[in-house]
C-alpha positions as CSV (number, residue, x, y, z in Angstrom):
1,X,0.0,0.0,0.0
2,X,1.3,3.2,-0.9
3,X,1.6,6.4,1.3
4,X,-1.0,8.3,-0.3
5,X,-3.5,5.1,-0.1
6,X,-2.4,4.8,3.5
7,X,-2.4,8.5,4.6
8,X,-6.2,8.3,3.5
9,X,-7.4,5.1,5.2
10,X,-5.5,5.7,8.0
11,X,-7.7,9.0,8.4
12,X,-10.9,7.6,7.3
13,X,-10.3,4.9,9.7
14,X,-9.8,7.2,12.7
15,X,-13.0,9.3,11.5
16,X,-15.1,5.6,11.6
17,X,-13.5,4.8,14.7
18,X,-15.1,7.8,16.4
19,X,-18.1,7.7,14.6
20,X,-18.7,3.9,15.2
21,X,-16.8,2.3,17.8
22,X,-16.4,-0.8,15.7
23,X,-13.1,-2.7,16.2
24,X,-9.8,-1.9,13.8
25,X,-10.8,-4.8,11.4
26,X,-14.0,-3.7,11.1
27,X,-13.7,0.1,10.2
28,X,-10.3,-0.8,8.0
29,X,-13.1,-2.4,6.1
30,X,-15.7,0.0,6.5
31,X,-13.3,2.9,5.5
32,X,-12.0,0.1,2.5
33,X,-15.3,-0.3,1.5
34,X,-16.6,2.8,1.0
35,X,-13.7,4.1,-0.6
36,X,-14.3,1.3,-3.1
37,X,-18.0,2.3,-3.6
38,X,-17.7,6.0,-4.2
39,X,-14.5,5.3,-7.0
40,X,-16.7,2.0,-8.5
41,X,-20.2,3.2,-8.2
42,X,-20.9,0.0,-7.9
43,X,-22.5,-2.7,-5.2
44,X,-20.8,-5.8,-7.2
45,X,-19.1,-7.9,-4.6
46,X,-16.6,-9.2,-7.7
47,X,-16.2,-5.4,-8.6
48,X,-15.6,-4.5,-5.1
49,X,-12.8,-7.2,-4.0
50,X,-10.9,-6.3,-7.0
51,X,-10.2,-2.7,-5.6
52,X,-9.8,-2.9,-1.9
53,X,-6.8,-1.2,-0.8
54,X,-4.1,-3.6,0.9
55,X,-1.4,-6.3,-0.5
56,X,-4.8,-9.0,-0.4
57,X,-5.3,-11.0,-3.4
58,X,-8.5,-10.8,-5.0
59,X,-10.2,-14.2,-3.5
60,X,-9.2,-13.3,-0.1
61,X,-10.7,-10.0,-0.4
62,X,-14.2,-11.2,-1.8
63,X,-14.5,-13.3,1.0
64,X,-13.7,-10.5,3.6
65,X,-16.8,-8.8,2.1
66,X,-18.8,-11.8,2.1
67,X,-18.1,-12.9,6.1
68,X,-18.4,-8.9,6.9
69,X,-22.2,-9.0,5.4
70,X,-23.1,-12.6,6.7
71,X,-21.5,-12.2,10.2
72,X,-21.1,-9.0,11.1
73,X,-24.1,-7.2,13.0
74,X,-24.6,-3.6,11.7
75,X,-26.9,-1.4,14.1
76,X,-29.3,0.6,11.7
77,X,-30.1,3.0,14.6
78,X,-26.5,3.7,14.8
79,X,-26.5,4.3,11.3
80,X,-29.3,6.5,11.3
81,X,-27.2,8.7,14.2
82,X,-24.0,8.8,12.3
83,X,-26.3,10.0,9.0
84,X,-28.3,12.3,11.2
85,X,-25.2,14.1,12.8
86,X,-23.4,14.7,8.8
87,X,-26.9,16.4,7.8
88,X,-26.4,19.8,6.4
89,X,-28.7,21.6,8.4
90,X,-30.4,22.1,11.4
91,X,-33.6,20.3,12.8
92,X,-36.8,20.5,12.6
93,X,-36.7,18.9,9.2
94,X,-39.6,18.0,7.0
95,X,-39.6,13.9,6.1
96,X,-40.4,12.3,3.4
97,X,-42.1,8.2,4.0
98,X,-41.8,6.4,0.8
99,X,-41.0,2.5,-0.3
100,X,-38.9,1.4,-2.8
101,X,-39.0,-2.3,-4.1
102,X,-37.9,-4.6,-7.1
103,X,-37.2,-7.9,-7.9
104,X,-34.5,-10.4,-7.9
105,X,-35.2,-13.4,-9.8
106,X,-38.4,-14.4,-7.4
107,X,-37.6,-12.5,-4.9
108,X,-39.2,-8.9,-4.1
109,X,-36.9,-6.7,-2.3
110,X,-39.0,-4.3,-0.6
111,X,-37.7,-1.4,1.5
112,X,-39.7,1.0,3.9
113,X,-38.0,4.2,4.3
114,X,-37.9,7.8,6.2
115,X,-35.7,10.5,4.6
116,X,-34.9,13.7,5.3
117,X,-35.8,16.3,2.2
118,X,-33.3,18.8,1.9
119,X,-32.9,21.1,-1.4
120,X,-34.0,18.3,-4.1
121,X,-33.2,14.8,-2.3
122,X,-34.3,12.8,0.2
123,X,-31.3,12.0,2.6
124,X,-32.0,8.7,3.6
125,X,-31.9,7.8,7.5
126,X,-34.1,5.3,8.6
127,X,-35.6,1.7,6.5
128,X,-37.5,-1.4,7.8
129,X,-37.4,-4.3,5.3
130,X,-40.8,-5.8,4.4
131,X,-40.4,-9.9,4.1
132,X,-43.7,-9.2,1.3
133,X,-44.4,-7.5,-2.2
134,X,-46.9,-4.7,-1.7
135,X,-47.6,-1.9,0.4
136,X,-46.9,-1.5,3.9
137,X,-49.2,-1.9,6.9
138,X,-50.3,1.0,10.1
139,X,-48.1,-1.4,12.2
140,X,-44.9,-1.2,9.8
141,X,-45.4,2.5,9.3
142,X,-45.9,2.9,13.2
143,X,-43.1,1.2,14.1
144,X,-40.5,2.8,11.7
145,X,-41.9,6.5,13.2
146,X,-41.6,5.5,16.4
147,X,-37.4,4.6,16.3
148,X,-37.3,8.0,14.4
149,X,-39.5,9.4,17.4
150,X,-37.4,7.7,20.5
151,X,-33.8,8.2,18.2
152,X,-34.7,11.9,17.5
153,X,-37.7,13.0,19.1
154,X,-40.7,14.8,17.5
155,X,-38.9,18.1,17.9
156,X,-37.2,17.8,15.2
157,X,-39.8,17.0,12.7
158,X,-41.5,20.1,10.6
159,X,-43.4,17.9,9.2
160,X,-44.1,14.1,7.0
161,X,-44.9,14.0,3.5
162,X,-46.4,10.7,2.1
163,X,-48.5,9.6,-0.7
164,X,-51.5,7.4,-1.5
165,X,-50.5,4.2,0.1
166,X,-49.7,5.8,3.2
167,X,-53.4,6.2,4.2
168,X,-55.5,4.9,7.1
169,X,-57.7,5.9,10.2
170,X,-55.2,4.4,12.8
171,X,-51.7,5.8,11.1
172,X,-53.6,9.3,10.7
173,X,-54.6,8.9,14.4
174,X,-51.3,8.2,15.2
175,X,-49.4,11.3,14.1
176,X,-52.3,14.0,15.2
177,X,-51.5,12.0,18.6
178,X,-48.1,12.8,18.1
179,X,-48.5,16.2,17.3
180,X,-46.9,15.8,14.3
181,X,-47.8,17.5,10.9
182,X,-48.6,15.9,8.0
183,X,-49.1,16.2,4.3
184,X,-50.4,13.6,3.1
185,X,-52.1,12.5,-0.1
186,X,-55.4,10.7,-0.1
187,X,-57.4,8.8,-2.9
188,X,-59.1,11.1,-4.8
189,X,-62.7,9.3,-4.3
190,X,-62.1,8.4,-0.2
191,X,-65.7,9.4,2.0
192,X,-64.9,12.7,3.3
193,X,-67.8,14.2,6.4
194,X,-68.0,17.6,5.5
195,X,-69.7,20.2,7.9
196,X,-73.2,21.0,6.4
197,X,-73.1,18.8,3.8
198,X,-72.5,15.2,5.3
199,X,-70.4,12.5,3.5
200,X,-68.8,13.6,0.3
201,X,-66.3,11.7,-2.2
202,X,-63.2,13.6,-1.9
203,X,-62.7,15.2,-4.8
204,X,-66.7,16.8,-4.7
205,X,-64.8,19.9,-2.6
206,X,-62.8,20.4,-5.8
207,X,-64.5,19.6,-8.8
208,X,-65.7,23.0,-10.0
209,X,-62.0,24.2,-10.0
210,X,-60.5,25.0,-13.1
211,X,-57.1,23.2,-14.2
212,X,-54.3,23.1,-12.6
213,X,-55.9,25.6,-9.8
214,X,-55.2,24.3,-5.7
215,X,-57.4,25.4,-3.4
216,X,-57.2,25.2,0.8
217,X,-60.6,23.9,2.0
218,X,-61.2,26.3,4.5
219,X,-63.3,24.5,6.8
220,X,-62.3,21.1,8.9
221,X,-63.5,17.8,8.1
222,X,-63.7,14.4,9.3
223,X,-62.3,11.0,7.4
224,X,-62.9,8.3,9.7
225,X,-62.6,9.4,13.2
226,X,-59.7,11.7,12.6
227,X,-60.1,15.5,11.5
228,X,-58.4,17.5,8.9
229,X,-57.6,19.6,6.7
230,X,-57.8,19.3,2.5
231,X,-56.2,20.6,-0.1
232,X,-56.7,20.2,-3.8
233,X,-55.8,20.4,-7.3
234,X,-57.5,19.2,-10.4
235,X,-55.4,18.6,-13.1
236,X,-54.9,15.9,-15.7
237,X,-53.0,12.5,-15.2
238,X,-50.9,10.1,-17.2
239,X,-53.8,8.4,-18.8
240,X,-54.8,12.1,-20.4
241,X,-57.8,11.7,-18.0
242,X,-58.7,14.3,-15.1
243,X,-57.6,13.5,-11.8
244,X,-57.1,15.1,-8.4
245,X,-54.4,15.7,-6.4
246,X,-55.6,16.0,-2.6
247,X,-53.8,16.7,0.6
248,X,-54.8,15.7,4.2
249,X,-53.2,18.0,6.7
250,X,-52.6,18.0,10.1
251,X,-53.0,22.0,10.6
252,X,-54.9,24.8,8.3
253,X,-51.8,25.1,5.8
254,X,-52.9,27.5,2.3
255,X,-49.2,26.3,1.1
256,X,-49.8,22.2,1.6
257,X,-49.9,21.7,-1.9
258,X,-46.5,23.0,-2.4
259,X,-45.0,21.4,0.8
260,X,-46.3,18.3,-0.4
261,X,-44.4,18.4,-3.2
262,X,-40.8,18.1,-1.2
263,X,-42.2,14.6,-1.0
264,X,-40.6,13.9,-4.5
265,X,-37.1,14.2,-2.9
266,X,-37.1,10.6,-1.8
267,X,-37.5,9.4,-5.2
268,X,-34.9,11.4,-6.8
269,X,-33.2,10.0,-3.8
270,X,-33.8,6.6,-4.6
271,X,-33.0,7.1,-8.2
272,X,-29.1,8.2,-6.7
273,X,-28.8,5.0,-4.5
274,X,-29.9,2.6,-7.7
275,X,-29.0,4.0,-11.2
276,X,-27.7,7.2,-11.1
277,X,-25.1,6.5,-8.1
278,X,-24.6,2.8,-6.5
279,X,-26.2,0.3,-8.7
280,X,-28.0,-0.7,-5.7
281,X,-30.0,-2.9,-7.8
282,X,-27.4,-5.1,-9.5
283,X,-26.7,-6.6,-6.2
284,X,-27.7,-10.5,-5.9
285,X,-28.1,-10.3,-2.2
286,X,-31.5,-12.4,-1.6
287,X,-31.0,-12.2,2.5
288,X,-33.2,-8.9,3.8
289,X,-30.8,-8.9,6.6
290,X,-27.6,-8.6,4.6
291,X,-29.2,-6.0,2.1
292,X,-30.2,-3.6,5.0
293,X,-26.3,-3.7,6.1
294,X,-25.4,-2.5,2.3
295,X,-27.8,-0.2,2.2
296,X,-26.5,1.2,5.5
297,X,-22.7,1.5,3.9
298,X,-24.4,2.8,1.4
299,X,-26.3,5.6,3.5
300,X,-22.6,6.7,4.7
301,X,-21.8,7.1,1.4
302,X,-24.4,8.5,0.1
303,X,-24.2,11.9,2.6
304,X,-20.5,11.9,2.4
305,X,-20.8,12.6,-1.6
306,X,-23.6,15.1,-1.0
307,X,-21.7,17.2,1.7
308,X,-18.5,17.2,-0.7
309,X,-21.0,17.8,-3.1
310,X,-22.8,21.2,-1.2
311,X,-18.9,22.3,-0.5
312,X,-17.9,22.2,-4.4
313,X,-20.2,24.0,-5.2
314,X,-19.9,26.7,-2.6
315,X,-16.5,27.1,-2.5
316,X,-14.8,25.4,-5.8
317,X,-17.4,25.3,-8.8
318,X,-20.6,26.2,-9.1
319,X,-22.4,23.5,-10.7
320,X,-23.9,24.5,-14.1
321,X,-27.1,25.6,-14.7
322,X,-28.9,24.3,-17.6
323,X,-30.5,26.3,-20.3
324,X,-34.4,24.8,-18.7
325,X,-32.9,26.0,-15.2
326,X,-32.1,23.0,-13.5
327,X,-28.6,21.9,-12.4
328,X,-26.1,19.8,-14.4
329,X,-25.5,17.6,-11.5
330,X,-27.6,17.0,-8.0
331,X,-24.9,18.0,-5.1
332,X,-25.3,14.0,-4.3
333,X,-23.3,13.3,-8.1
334,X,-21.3,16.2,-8.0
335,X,-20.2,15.2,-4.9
336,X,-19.4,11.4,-6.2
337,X,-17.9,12.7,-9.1
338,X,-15.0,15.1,-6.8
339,X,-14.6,12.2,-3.9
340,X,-14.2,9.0,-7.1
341,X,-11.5,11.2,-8.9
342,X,-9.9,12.4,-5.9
343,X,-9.3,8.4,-4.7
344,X,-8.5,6.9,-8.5
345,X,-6.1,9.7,-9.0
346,X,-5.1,10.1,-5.4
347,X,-5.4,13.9,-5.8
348,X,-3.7,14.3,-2.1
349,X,-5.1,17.8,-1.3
350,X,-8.7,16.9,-2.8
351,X,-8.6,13.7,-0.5
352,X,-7.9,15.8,2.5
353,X,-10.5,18.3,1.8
354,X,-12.9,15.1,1.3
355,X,-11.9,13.6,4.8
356,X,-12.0,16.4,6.2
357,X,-16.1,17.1,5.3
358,X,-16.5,13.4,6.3
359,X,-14.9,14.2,9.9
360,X,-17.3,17.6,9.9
361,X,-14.5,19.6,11.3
């Protein structure tokens, strides 16, 4: 191993040391594999062992990442601490609830998730992974709240954005217990009790609006035994067919419609983890247990190349601006881009400057 490649594990491993508490072996890997994940971009265990840093050969390194993710017990809520403490701002901090889910072979690989949204992408902190194919249940939903609740407290939510699926009288219930707003959207032709006018289809409140025109229902009403607030918005779906987009909200919030649409960050988010970053999909991995301890390297990741990602841009080069107005690159790939050519060309000053926003000193 070479000074450079050592100077940079050696402080990577320090930084995971503190962060984790792990033994040396195990954050000399951790620090190893990340490094491996941000150059490669990749979750291909063959990939992978062909790059580790050290003297190993390649056969004893694939089987150092195979016992690490079949032995090795990786603590999600620690995770989920170490993610929380990098984020680049301050609580309270609106979430986004969201699943992701595809298939290996036969198997469904389905993945239950809280981010946080922060400028155009969900950074994600907390998962729970479903042993089904299809939505989740109130209990599932409940339970991943309440290790964000008892890891974070409710203080430091603004908010939860979630869409259709993410409905039902005892999950609703849940959150106004909780005191914790929500924006969430509901199905278009739900039973709505509204004041005066006694049960109504959800989108009768909105039907005389014209296109594309929200409007905040003004007065309270009841779905199920909980009451809210709705917001709507009549506009036309993929099918070319009218449809309505409808908020439930906790409080009387004129601006739910556009809060609601920070929801989106999580799948830009999960874009990022699968094709546009890590491959996430590619890996074979069948065992739920082992992909929820990638997916946790990957997290580390993941917020390490968006923090290098919010510096260079800051402080080095301003991402472009394309001629529709969007960026060239999300901070997340701007930030992968700066930290893989810093380690493939081991660009000593660029690899401090990347250590040293992982350390967040």
């Amino acid at each position: 191993m070479n000074t450079k490649v050592d100077f940079k594990i050696n402080e990577l491993v320090s930084i995971f040391s503190q962060k984790t508490g792990w033994n040396l072996a195990r954050v000399r890997f951790l620090a190893a594999f990340i490094c491996s994940l941000c150059k490669l971009q990749t979750v291909c265990y063959v990939k992978l062992a062909q790059d580790l840093s050290g003297t190993a050969k390649f056969e004893s390194n694939l089987r150092r990442i195979q016992r690490f993710f079949a032995r090795f017990i990786v603590d999600g809520d620690l995770i989920a601490k170490i993610v929380f403490s990098m984020l680049p701002s301050q609580p309270p901090y609106r979430l986004s609830l969201d699943r992701t889910n595809w298939k290996f072979g036969s198997m469904d690989i389905n993945i239950l998730m809280i981010s946080v949204c922060y400028d155009g992408v969900g950074i994600p902190l907390l998962w729970s992974m479903l042993d089904k194919r299809g939505n989740s249940n109130t209990k599932e939903r409940k339970d991943l709240l309440e290790r964000y609740v008892s890891l974070f407290g409710t203080i430091s939510i603004e908010s939860i954005g979630a869409d259709r699926e993410f409905i039902g009288d005892s999950w609703i219930g849940d959150l106004i217990g909780k005191n914790i707003r929500f924006f969430i959207r509901i199905k278009e032709n739900m039973w709505v009790n509204v004041p005066g006018k006694g049960n109504k289809k959800a989108f009768w409140l909105f039907n005389s609006l014209p296109l594309h025109k929200g409007l905040h229902y003004r007065k309270i009403v009841k779905i199920g035994n909980n009451y809210v607030y709705l917001s709507g918005l009549r506009t036309i779906g993929r099918t070319n067919k009218i449809e309505f987009v409808i908020i439930a909200t906790y409080d009387y919030a004129p601006d739910a419609l556009t809060i609601y649409k920070d929801r989106w960050q999580i799948e830009t988010m999960f874009r990022a983890l699968k094709s546009s970053g890590f491959n996430f999909e590619v890996t074979h991995l069948t065992d739920l247990e082992r992909i929820s301890k990638l997916l946790s390297i990957i997290c580390i990741a993941f917020i390490w190349s968006y923090r290098v990602g919010i510096y260079r841009d800051k402080n080095l080069d301003r991402i472009k601006i394309k001629k529709h107005g969007r960026r060239a690159y999300s901070f997340f790939k701007y930030g992968l881009i700066f930290i893989a050519h810093a380690l493939l060309c081991n660009v000593s000053p660029n690899i401090k400057l990347i250590i040293k926003i992982l350390s967040c000193t």
